[in-house]
N, C-alpha and C positions, 0 to 999 in steps of 0.2 A: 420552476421557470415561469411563476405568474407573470412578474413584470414584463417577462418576452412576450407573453404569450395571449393572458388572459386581462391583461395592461393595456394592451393593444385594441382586442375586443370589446371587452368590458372596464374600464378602469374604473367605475367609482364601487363596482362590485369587489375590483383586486383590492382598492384601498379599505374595505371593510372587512378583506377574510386576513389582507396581509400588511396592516397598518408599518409602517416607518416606524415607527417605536418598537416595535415587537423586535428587529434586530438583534439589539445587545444582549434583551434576555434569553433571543432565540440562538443567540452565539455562545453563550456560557453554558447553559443545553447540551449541543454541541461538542464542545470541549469535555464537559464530562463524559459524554458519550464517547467519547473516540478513544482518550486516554482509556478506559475503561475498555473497548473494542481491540486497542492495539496489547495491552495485557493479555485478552485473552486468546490474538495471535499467536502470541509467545508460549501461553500453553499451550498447543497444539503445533508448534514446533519438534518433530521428531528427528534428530540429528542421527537418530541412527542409522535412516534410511539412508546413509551416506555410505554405509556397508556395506549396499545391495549394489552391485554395480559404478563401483566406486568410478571408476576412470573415466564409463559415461556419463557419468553424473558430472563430475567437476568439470570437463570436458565441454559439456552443454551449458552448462549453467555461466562456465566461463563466457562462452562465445555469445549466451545469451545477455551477458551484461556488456561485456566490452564493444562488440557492435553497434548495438543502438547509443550507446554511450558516443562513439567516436563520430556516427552519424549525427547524433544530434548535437553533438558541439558543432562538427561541421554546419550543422544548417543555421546555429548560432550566427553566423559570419553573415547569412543572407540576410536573417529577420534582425536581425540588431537592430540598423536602421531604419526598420521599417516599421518596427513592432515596439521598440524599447525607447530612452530617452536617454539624456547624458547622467545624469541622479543617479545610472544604474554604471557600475562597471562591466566593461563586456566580458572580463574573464569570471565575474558571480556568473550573469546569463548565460554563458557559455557551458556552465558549469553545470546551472539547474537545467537546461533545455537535457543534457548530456543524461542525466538524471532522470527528470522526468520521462526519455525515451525507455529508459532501462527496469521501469516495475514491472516485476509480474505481481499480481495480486494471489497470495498464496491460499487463502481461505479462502476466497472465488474459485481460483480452480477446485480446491478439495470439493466444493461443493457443487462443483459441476459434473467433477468425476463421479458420483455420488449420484448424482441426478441420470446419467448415463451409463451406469452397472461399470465403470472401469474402474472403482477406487483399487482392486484388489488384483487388478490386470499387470505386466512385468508394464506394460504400458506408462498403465497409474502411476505405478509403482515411481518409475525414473520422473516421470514426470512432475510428482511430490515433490521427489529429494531435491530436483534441479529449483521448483520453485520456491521450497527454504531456503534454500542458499541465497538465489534470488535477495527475498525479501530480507535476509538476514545481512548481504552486501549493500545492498538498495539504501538500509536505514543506517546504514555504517558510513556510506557516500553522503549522504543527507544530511547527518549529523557534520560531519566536515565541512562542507557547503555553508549549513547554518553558522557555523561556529568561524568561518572566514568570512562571511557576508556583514553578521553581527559585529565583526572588532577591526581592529587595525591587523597591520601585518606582524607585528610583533606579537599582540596581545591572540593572534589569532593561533600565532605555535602556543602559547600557553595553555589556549582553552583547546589544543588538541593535546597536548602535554596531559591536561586534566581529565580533559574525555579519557586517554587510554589508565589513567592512574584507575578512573572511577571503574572502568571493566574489568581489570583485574582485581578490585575490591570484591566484586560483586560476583566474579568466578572463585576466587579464594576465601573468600567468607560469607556472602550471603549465602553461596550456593551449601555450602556445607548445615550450615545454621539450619537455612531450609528443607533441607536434605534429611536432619534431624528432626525438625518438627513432622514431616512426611511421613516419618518413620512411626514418629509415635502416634498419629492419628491413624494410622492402620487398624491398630491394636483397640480401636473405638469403632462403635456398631457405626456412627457416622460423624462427619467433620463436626466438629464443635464450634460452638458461633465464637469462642476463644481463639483460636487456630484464624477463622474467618477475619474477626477481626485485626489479626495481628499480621493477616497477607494484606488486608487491604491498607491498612497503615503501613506499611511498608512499600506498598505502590506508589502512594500519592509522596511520601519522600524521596522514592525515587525519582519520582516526574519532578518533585523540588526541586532535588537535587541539579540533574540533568539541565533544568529551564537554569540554575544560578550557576552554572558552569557556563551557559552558552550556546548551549546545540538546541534541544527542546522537549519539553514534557513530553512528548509522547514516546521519543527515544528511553528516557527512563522506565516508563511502564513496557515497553515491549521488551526491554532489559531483565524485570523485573519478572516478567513472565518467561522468559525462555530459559531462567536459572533454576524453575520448581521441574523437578523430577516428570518427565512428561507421561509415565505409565502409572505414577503414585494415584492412591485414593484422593489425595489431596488436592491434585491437577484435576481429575475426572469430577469432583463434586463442586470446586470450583467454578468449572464451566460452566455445572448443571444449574446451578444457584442464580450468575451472572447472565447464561447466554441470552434467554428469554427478554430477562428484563431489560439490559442494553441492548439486544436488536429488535424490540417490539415495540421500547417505550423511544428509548437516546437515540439509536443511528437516524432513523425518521428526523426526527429535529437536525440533525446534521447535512441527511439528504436533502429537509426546506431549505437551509443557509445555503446549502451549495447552489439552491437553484435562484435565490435569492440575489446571490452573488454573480450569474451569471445572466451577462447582460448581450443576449443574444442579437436585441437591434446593434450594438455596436458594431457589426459588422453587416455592415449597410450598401459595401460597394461590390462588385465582381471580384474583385482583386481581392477583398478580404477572404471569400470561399476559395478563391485559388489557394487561399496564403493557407486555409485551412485543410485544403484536400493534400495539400505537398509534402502539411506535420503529420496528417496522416498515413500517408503514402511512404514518408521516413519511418513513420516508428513502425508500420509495417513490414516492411521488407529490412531493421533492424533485428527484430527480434524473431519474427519468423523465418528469415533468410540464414541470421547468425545461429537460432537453435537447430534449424531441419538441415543445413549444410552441417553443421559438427554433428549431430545425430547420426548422418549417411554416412560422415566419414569414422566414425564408430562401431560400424557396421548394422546399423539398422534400416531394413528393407526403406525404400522409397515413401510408399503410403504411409507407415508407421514413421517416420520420421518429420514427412509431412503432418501427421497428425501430432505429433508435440512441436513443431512450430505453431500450430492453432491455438495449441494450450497454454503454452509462453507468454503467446500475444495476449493472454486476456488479463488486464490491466485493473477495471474496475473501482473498489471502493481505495484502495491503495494509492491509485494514482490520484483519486481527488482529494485526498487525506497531503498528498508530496502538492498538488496544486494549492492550496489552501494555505499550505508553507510558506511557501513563493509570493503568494500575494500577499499575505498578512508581513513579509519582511520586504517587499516593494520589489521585489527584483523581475516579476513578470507584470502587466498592465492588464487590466480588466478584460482589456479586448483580446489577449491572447490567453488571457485565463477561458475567457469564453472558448475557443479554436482549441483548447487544450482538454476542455470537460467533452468537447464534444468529440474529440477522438477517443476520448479515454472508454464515452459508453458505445460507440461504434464498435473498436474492436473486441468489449467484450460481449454485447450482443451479437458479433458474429460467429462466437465462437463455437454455440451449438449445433446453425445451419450448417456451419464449414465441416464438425466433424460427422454431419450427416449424409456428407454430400460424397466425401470419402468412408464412406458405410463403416465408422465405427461410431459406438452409441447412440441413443434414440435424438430424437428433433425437439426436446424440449429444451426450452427456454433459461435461457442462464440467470441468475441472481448477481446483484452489484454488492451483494454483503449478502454473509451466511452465517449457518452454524447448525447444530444436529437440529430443532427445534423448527425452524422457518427463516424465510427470506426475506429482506427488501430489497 
């Protein structure tokens, strides 16, 4: 947020640490980084936790998407006008607002639960499963959105015609393929940089793939990742190889662009922080109203139910990953991108205070991207 912030202050200091030119290289940065981040979401996608309490999970996870979804189309209706222009149609806006209310960010929470002793709590536990589902509907909704925004109304059944053709390729035969490669690197004291190389080439044609179909590279890669066996050596050493170096060296370059991109004076009037406290006041009582109400009614005590609408809420790197979407295909405006990053790291900053406040896990401090390794 230099240009907010240290632009303001200092500018010929901000034009020397964060030149105009630096952008595009600091956008392709970026881009590798995130593709490379949403792959290895997909590894640590466990579907099985869909076992453990199946009914509440679907249950939650349902109400957890389709609430903020419906409120935030609704509030689509207010901010259109206010926020959007004619360029844009209001049933895209309607669509990505609907969207954008509905992430939970699933490796945020892992790593909060993590940071707070409950990864292994029945608590944790539900609250994992509901936010794979989450993130696994999320990028499913997003991919359709992209892939209507990008084409006509015709061409737009085709590239969802395409999308669904390309998942069942990749359930019916990458996953098997891979499945086989899994198997046989077991049977090796460790991954082979053969093996290594042959997932990561297979990543970036998927993100091909996916970007010439329509929807977008990063769909491909989190695709790509959720097909490798999630308990394999393969998965496990994968991460270990990847984690460090995409979130110590790439997300950082993604965190500058996003502050880069967020142009905080633009909202300069009273009325824009109204406009801003409202999207947050929606995606709030969206997703923690729709998770802790289907929670209770599941039968899970009050507190404990409150405590996974906390965890729901926490949106984080996910949601500036689904913002960045939006703006790079025009459908949101600078100034609401801005109102939009800035709820996004509200409600995950509050997610530690909150579950401290209802005395489960300790007060520290949540992370906007994680992994076993360290945070940014």
């Amino acid at each position: 947020i230099g240009p907010s912030i240290l632009g303001r202050v200092a500018p010929e200091e901000q034009s020397f640490l964060q030149p105009v030119a630096i952008a595009p290289n600091l956008a392709v940065i970026a881009q590798v980084g995130i593709i490379l981040f949403m792959f290895l979401v997909g590894l640590e996608l466990d579907m099985s936790l869909l076992s453990k309490r199946s009914h509440v999970t679907l249950a939650i996870s349902h109400s957890s998407i389709v609430v903020p979804f419906v409120l935030g189309s609704a509030l689509a209706l207010w901010l259109y006008p206010l926020l959007s222009s004619e360029q844009v149609g209001f049933t895209n806006f309607a669509l990505f607002m609907g969207v954008a209310m509905s992430v939970t960010a699933f490796p945020v929470l892992a790593r909060i639960l993590t940071d707070q002793g409950m990864q292994r709590s029945e608590l944790g536990t539900i609250a994992l499963a509901c936010a794979a589902v989450d993130d696994a509907t999320a990028w499913c909704l997003l991919a359709v959105i992209v892939g209507i925004v990008r084409a006509s109304t015709t061409s737009s059944l085709w590239t969802l015609g395409l999308t669904f053709a390309y998942v069942l390729l990749m359930l019916g035969v990458a996953r098997p393929l891979i499945a086989r490669l899994a198997k046989r690197e077991s049977l090796n004291d460790r991954l082979s940089q053969r093996a290594t190389a042959a997932v990561l080439v297979g990543l970036l044609v998927s993100a091909l793939v996916t970007e010439a179909i329509g929807i977008h590279a990063l769909f491909g890669a989190f695709l790509l990742g959720a097909v490798v066996p999630h308990e394999s050596r393969l998965a496990r050493e994968l991460t270990e190889r990847l984690e460090d170096f995409v979130i110590v060296l790439l997300l950082p370059a993604f965190f500058a662009f996003t502050g880069l991109r967020t142009q905080i004076g633009l909202l300069s009037g009273v009325m824009d922080w109204v406009y801003c406290g409202v999207i947050l006041l929606v995606a709030c009582v969206g997703k923690f109203g729709g998770s802790t109400l289907a929670a209770r009614l599941t039968g899970m005590p009050w507190r404990e139910a409150s405590a996974l609408g906390v965890l729901m809420n926490t949106r984080g790197l996910m949601e500036l990953i689904v913002l960045h979407v939006g703006l790079d295909l025009g459908v949101i405006s600078p100034r609401l991108f801005a109102m939009l990053v800035i709820m996004a790291v509200v409600t995950t900053l509050a997610t530690s205070p909150l579950l401290h406040a209802l005395k489960l896990g300790g007060a520290r401090t949540p992370a906007l991207a994680c992994g076993n390794g360290g945070a940014v």
